[in-house]
C-alpha positions in Angstrom: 14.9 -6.7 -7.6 17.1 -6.0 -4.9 15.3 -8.3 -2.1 15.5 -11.1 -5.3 19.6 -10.3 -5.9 20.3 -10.1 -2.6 18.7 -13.9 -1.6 20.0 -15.3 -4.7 23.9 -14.6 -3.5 22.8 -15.1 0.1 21.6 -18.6 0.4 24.1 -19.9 -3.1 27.3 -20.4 -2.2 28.7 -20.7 -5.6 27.0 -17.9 -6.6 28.2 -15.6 -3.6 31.5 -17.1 -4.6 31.8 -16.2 -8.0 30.1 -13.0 -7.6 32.9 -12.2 -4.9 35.2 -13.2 -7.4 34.7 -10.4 -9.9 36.7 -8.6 -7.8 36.4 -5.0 -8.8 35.5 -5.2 -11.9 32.0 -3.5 -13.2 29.4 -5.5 -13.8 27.0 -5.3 -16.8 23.9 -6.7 -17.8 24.6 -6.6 -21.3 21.4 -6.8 -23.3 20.1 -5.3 -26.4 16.4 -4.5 -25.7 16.4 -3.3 -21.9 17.8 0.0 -21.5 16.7 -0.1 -17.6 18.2 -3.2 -16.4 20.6 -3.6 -19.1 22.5 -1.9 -21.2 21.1 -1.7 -24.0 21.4 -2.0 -28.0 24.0 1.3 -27.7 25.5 0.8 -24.3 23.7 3.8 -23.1 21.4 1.8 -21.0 20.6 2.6 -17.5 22.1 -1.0 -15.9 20.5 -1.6 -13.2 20.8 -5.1 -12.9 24.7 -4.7 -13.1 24.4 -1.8 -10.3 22.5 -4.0 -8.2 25.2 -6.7 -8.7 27.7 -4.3 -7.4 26.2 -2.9 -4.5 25.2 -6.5 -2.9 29.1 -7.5 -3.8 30.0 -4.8 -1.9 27.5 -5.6 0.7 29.1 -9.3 1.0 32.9 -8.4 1.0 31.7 -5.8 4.1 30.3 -9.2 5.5 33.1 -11.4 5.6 35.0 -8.5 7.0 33.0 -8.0 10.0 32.7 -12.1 10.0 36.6 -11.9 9.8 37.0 -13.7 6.5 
C-alpha cells in the first residue's frame, strides 16, 4: 500500500499538491467498517491508510527541500 500511496502523489501533481497542502494536520481515513486502514465505526481503528498519508507527505516536503522548493 505504501509502493501504491507513494506513486499516486508522485506522478499527480494535484494530488502531491493538495496532499502537501494539509499542512500538519493528521490525516484519517475515516470509515466505519475497516478498523485497519481506517478508523473505524468507534474511532479506535488502527489508520493505516491515514499513517501512510502522513509519512509520504513528509517524505515530499523533505523533497522539495533538498530540491530547494
Amino acid at each position: 500500500m505504501r509502493d501504491a500511496v507513494r506513486a499516486k502523489f508522485t506522478q499527480h501533481e494535484a494530488c502531491r499538491r493538495e496532499l502537501l497542502e494539509s499542512g500538519d494536520a493528521p490525516l484519517v481515513e475515516k470509515t466505519t467498517g475497516d478498523r485497519y486502514w481506517g478508523c473505524g465505526t468507534n474511532g479506535d481503528g488502527k489508520n493505516m491508510l491515514g499513517r501512510i498519508l502522513v509519512e509520504i507527505r513528509d517524505e515530499l516536503r523533505e523533497g522539495v527541500r533538498a530540491n530547494g522548493g
